[in-house]
N, CA, C and O atoms as a printed pandas DataFrame, in Angstrom:
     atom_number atom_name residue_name chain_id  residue_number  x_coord  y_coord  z_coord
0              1         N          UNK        A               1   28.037  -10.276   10.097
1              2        CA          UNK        A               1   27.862   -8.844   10.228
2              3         C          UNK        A               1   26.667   -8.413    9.385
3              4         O          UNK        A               1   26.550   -8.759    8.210
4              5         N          UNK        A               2   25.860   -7.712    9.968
5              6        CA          UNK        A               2   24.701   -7.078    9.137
6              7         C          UNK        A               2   25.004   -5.575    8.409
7              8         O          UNK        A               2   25.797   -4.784    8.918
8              9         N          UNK        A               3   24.425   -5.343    7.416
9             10        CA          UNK        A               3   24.867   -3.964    7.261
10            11         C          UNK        A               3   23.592   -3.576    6.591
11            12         O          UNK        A               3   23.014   -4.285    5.767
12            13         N          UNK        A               4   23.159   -2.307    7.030
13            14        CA          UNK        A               4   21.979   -1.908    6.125
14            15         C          UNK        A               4   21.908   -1.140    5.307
15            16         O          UNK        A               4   22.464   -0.129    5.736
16            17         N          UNK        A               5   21.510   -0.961    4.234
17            18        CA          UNK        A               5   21.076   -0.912    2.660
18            19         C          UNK        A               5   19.611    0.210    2.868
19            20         O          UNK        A               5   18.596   -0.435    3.134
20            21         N          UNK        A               6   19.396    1.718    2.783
21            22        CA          UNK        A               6   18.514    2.014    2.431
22            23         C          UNK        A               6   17.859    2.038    0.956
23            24         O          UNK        A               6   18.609    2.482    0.087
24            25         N          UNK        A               7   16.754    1.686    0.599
25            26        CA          UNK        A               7   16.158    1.298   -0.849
26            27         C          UNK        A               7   14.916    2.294   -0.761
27            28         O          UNK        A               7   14.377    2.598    0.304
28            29         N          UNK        A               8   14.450    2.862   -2.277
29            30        CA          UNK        A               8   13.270    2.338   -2.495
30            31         C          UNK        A               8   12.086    1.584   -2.449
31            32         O          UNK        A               8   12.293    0.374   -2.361
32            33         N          UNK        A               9   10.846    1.946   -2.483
33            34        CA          UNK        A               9    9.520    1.079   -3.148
34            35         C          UNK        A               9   10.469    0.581   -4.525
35            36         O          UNK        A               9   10.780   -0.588   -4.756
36            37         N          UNK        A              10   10.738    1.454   -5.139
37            38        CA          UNK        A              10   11.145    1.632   -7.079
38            39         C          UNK        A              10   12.292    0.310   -7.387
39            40         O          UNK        A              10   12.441   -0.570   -8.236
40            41         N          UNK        A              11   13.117    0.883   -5.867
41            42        CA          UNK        A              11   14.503   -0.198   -6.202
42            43         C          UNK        A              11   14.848   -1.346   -5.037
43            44         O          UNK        A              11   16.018   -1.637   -4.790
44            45         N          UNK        A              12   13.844   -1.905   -4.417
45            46        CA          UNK        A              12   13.977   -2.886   -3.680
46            47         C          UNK        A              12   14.105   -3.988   -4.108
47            48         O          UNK        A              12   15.037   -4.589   -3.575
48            49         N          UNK        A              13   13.510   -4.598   -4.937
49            50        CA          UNK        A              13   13.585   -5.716   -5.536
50            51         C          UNK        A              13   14.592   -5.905   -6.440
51            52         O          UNK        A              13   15.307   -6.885   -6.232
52            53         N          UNK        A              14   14.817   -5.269   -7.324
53            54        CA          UNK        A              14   16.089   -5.065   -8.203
54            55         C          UNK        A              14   17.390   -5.405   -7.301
55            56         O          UNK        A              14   18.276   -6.167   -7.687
56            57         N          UNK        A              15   17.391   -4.857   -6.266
57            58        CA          UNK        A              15   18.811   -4.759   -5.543
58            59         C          UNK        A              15   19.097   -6.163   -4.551
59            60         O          UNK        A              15   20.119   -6.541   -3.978
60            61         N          UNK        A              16   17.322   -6.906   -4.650
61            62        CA          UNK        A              16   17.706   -8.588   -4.075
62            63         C          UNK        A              16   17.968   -8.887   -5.340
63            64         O          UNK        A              16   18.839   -9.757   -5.343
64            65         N          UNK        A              17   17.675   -8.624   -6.324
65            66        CA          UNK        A              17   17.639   -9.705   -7.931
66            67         C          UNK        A              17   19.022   -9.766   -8.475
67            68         O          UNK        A              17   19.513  -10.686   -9.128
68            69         N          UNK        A              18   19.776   -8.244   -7.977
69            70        CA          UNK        A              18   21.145   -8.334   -8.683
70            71         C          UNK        A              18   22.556   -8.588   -7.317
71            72         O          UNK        A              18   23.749   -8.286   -7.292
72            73         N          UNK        A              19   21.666   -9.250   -6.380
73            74        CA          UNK        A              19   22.540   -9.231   -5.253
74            75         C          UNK        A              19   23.344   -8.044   -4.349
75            76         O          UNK        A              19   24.330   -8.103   -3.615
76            77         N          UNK        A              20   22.572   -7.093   -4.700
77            78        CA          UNK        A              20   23.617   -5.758   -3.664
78            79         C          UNK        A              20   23.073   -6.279   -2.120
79            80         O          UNK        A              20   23.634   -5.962   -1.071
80            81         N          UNK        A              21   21.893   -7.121   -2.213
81            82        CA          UNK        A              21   21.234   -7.324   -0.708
82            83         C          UNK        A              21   20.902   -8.802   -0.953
83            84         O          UNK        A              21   20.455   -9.392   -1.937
84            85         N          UNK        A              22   21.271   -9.201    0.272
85            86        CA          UNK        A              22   20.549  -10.693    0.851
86            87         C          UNK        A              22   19.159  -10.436    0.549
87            88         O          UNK        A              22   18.596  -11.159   -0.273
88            89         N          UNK        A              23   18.516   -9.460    1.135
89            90        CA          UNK        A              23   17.053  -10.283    1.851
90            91         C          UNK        A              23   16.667   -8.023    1.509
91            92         O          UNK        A              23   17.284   -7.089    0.997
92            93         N          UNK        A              24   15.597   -8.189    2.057
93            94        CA          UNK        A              24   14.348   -7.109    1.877
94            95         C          UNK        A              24   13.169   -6.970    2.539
95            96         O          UNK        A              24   12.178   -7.417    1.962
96            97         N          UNK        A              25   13.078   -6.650    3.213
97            98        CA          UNK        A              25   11.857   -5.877    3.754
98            99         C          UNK        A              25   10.630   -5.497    2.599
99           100         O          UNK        A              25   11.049   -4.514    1.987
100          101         N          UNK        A              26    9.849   -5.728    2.291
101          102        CA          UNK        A              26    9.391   -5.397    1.220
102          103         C          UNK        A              26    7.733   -4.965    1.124
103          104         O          UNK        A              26    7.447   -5.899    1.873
104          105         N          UNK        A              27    7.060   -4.653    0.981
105          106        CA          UNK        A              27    5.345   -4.215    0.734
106          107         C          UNK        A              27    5.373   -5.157   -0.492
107          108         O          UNK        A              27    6.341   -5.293   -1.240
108          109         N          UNK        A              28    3.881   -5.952   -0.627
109          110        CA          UNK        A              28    3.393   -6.641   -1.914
110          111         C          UNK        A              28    2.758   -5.830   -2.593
111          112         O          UNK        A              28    2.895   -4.736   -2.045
112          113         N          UNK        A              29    2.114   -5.737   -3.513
113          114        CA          UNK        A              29    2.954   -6.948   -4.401
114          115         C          UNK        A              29    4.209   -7.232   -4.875
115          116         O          UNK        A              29    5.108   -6.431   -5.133
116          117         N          UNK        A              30    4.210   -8.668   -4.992
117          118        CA          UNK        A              30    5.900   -8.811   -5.267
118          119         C          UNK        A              30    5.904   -8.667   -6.592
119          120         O          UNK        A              30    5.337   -9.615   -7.136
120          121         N          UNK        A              31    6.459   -7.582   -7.596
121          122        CA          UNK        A              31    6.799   -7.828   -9.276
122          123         C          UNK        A              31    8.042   -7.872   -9.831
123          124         O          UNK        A              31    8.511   -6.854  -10.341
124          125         N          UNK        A              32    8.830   -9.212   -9.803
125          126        CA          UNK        A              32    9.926   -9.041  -10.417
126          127         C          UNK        A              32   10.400  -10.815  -10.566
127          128         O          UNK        A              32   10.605  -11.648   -9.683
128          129         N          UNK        A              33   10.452  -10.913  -11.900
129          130        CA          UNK        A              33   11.203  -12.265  -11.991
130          131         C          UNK        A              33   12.361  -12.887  -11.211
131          132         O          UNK        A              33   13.226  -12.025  -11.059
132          133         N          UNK        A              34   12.660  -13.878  -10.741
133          134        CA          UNK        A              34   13.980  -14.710   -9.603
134          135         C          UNK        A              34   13.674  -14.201   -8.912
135          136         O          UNK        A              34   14.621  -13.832   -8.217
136          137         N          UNK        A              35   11.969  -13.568   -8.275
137          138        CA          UNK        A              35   12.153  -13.234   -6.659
138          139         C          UNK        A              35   10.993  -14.238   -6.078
139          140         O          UNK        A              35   10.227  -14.616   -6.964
140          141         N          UNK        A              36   10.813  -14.560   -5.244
141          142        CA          UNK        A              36    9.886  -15.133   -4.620
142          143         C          UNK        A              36    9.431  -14.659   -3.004
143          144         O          UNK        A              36   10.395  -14.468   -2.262
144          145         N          UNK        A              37    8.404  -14.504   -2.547
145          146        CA          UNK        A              37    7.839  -13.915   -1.554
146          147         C          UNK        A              37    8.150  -15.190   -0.340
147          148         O          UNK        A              37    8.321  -16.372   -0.638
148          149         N          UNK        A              38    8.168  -14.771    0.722
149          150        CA          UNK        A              38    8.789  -15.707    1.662
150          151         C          UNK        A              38    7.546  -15.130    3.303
151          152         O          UNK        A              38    6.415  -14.645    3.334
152          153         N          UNK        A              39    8.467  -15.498    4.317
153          154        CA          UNK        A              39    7.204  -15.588    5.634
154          155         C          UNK        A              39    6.619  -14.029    6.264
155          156         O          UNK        A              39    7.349  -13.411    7.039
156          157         N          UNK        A              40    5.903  -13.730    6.054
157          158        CA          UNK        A              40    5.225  -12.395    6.666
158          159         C          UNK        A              40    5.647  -12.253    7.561
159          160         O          UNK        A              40    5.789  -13.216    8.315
160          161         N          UNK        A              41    6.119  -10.787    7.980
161          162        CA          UNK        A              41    6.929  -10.712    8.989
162          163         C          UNK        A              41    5.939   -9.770   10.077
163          164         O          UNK        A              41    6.095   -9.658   11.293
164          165         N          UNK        A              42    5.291   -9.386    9.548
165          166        CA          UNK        A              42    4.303   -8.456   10.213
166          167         C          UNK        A              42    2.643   -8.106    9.409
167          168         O          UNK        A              42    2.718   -7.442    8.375
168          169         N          UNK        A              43    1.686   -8.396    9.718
169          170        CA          UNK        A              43    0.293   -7.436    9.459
170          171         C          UNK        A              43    0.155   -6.228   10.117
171          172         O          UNK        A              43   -0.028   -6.067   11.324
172          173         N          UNK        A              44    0.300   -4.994    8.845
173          174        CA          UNK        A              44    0.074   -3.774    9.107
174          175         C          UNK        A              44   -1.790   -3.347    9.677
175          176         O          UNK        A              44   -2.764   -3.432    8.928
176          177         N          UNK        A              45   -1.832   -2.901   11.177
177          178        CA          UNK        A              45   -3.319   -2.306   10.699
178          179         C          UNK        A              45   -3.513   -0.874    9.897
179          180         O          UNK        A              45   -2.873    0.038   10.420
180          181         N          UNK        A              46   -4.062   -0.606    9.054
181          182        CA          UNK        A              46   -4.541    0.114    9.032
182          183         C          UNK        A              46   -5.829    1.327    9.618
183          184         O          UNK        A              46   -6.852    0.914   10.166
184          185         N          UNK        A              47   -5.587    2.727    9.410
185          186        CA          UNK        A              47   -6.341    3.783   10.417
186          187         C          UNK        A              47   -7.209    4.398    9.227
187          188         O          UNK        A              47   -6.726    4.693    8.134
188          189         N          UNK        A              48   -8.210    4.515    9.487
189          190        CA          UNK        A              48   -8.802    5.480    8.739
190          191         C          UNK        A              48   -9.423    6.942    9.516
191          192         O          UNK        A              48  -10.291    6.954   10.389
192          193         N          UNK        A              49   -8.615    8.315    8.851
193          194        CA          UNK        A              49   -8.869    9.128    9.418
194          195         C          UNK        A              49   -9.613   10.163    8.750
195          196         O          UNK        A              49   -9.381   10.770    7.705
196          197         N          UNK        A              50  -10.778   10.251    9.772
197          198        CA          UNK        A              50  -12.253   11.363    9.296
198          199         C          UNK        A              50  -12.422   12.285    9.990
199          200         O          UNK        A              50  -11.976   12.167   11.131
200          201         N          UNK        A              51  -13.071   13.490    9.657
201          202        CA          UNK        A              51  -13.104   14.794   10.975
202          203         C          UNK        A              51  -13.605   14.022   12.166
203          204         O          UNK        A              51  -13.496   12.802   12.049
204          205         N          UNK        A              52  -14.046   14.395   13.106
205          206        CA          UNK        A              52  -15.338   14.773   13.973
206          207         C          UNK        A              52  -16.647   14.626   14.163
207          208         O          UNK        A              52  -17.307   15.635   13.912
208          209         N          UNK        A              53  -17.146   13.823   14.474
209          210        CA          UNK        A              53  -18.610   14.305   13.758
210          211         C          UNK        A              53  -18.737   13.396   12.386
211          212         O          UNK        A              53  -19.777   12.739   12.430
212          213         N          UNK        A              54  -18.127   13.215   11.419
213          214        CA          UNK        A              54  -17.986   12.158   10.624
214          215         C          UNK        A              54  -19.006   10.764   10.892
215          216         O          UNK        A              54  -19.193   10.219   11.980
216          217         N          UNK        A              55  -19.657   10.330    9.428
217          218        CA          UNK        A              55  -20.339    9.169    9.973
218          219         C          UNK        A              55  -19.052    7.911   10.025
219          220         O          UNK        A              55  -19.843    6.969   10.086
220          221         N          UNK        A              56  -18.419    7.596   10.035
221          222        CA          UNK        A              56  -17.857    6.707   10.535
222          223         C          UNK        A              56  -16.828    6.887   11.981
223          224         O          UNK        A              56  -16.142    6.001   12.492
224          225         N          UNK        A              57  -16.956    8.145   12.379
225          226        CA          UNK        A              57  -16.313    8.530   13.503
226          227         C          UNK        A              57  -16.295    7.353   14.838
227          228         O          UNK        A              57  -15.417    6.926   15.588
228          229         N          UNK        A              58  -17.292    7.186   14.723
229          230        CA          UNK        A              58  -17.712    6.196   16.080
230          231         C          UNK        A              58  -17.228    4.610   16.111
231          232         O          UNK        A              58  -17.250    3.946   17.147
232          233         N          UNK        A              59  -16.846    4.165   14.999
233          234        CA          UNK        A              59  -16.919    2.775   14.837
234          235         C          UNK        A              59  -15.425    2.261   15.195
235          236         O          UNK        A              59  -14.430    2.925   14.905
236          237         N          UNK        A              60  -15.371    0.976   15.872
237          238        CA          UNK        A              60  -13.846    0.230   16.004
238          239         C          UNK        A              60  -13.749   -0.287   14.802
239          240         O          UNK        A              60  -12.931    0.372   14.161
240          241         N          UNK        A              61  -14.212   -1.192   14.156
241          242        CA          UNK        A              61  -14.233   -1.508   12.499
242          243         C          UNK        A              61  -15.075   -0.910   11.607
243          244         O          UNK        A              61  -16.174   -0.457   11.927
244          245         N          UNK        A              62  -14.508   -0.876   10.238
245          246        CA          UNK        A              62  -14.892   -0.310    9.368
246          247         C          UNK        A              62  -14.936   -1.290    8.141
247          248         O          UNK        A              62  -13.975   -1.897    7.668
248          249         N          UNK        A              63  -16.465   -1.327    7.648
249          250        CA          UNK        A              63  -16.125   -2.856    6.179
250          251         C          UNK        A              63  -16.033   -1.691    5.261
251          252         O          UNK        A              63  -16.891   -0.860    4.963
252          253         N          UNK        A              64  -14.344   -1.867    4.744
253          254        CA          UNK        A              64  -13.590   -1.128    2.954
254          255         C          UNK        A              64  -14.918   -1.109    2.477
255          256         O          UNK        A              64  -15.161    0.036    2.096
256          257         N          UNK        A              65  -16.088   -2.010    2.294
257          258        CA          UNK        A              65  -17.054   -1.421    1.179
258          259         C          UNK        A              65  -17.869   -0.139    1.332
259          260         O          UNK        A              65  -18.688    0.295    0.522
260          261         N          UNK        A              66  -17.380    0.601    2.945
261          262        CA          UNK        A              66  -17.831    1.417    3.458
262          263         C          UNK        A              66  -17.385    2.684    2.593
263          264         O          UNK        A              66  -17.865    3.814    2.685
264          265         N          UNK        A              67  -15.986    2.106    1.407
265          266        CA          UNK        A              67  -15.589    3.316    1.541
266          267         C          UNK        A              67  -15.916    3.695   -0.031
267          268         O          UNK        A              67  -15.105    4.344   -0.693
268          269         N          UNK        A              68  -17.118    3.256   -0.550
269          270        CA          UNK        A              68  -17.158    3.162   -1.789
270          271         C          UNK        A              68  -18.135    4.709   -1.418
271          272         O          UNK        A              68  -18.412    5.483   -2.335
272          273         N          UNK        A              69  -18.464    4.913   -0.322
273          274        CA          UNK        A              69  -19.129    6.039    0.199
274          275         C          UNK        A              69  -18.949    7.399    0.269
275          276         O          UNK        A              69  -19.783    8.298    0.165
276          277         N          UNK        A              70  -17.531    7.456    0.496
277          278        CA          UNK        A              70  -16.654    8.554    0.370
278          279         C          UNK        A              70  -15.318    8.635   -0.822
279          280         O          UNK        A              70  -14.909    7.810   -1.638
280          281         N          UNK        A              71  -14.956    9.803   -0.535
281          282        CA          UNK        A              71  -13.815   10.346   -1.591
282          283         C          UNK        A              71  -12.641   10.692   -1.001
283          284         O          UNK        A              71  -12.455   11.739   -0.381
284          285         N          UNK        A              72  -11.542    9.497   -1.253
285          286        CA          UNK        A              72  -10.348   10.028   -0.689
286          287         C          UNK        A              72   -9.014   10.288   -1.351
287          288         O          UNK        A              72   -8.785   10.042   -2.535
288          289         N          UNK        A              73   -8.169   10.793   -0.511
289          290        CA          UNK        A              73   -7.270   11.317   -1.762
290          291         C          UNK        A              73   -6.599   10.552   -2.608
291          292         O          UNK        A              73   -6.584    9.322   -2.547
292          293         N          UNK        A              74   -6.002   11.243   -3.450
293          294        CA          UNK        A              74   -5.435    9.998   -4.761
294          295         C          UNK        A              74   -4.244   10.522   -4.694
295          296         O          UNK        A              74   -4.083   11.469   -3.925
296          297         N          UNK        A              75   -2.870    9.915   -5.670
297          298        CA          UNK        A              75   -1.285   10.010   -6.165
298          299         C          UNK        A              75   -1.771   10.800   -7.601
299          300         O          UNK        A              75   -2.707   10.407   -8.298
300          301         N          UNK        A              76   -0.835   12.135   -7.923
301          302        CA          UNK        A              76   -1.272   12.452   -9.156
302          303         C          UNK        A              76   -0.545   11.325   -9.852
303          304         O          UNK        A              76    0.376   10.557   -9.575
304          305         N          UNK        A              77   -1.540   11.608  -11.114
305          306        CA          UNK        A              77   -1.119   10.865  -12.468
306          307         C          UNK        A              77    0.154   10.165  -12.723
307          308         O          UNK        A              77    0.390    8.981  -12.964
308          309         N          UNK        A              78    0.932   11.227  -12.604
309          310        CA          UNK        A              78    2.582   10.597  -13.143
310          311         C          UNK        A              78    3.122    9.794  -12.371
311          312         O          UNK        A              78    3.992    9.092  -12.888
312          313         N          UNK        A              79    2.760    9.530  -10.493
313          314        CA          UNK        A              79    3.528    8.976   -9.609
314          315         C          UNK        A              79    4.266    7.388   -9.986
315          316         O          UNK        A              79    3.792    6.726  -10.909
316          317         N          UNK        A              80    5.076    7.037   -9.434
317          318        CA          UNK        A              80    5.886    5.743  -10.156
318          319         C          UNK        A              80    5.891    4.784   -9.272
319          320         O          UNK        A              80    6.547    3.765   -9.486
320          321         N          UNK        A              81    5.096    4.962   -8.029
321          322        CA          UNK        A              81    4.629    3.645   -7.260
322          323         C          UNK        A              81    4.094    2.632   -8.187
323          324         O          UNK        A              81    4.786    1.618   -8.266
324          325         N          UNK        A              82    2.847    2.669   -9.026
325          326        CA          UNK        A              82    3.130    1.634   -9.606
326          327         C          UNK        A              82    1.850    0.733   -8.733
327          328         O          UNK        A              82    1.192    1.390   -7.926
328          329         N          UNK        A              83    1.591   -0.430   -8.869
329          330        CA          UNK        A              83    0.948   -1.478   -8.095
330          331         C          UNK        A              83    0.913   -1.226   -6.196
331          332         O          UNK        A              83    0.212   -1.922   -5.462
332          333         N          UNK        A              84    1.596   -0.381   -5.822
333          334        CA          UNK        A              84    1.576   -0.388   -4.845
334          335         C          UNK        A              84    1.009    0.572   -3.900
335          336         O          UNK        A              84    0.865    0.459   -2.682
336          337         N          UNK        A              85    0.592    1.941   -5.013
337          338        CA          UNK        A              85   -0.346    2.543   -5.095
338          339         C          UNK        A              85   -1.991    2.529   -4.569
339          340         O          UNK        A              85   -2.828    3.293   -4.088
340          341         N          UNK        A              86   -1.825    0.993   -5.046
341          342        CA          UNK        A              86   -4.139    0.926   -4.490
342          343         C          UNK        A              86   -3.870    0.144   -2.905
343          344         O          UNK        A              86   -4.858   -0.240   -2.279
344          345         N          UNK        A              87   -2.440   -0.055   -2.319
345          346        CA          UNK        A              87   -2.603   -0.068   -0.626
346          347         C          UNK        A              87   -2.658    1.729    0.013
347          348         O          UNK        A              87   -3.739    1.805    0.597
348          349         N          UNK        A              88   -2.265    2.474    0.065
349          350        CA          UNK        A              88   -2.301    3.857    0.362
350          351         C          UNK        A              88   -3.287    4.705   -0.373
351          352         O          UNK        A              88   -3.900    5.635    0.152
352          353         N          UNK        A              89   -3.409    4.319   -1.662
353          354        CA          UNK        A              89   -4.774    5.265   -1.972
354          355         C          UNK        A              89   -5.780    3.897   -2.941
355          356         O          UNK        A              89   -5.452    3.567   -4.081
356          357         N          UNK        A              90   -6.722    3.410   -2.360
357          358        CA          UNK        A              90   -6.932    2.381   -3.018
358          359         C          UNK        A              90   -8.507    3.060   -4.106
359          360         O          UNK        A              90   -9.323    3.741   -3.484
360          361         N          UNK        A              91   -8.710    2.858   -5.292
361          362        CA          UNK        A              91   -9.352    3.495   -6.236
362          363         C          UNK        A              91  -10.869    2.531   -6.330
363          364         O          UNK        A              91  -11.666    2.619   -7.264
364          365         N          UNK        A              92  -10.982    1.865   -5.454
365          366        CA          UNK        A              92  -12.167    0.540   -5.663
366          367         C          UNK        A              92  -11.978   -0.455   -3.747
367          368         O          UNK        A              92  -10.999   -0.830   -3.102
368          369         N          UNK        A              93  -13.476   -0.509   -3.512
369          370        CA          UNK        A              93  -13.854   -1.206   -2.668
370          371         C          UNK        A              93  -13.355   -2.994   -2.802
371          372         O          UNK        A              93  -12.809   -3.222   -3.882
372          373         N          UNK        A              94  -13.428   -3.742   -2.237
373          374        CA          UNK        A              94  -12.322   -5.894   -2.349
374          375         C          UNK        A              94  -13.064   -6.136   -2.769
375          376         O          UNK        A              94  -12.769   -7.233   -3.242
376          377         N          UNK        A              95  -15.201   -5.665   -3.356
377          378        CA          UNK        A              95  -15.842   -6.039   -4.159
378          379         C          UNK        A              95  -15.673   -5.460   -5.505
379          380         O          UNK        A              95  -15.872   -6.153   -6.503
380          381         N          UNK        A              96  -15.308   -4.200   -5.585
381          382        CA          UNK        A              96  -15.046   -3.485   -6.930
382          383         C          UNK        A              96  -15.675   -2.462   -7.178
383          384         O          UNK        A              96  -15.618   -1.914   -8.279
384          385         N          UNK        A              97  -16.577   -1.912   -5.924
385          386        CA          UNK        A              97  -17.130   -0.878   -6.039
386          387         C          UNK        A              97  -16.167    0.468   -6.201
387          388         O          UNK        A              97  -15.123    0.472   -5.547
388          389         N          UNK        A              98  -16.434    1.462   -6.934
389          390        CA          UNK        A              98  -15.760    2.359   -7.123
390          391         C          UNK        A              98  -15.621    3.635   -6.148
391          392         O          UNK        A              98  -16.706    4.142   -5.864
392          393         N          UNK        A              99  -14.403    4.291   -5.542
393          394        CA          UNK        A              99  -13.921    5.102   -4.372
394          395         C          UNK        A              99  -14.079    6.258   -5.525
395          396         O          UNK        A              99  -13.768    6.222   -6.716
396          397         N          UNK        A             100  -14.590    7.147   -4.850
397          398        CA          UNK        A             100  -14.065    8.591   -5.652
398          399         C          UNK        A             100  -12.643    9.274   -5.847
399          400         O          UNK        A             100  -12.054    9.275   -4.766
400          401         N          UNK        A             101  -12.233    9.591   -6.402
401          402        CA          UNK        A             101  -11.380   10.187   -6.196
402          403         C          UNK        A             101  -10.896   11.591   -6.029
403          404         O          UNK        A             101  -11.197   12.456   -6.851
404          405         N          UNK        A             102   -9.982   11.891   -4.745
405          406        CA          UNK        A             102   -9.977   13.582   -4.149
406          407         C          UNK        A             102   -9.024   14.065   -4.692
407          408         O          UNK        A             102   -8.798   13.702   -5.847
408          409         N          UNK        A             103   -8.242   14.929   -4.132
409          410        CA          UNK        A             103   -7.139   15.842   -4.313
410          411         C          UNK        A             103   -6.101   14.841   -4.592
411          412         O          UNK        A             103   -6.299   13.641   -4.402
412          413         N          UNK        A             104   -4.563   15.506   -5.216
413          414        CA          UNK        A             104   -3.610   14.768   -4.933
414          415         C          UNK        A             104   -2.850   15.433   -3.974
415          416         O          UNK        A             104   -1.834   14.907   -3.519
């Protein structure tokens, strides 16, 4: 019998570590001691969305270092995502160039 368990980002891992759950669905990074990452179950694409008229409007791909170009929004300060944070608002280009940062 399956039964499902809604969790957290915050409390997913905790709740495989202390056994309330078999298994997890989970976003990486993985941070938590006695857990280990297992077979990808899916690659998310990601969308990047610009007005109109926008210089990247036109393109099917987009190279991330594109985005050291623009300013997009950020998590205020206090948020408790944590590491998982720079997939949804990422603060730096996979070279290290620096994203501006917008509104929260």
């Amino acid at each position: 019998m399956v039964e499902w368990v809604e969790l957290s980002l915050l409390d997913q891992f905790e709740a495989v570590a202390v056994g309330k759950v078999d298994a997890a669905i989970c976003r990486l990074p993985l941070y938590h001691d006695g857990l280990v990452q297992c077979t990808v179950l899916l690659e998310e694409k990601k969308k990047l969305v610009v007005p109109a008229g926008h210089r990247l409007s036109d393109r099917e791909l987009i190279d991330p270092e594109e985005l050291a170009l623009e300013t997009l929004p950020t998590l205020p300060d206090n948020h408790q995502l944590g590491a998982w944070a720079s997939d949804p608002f990422p603060d730096h280009t996979p070279s290290g160039r620096p994203i501006a940062r917008g509104p929260s």
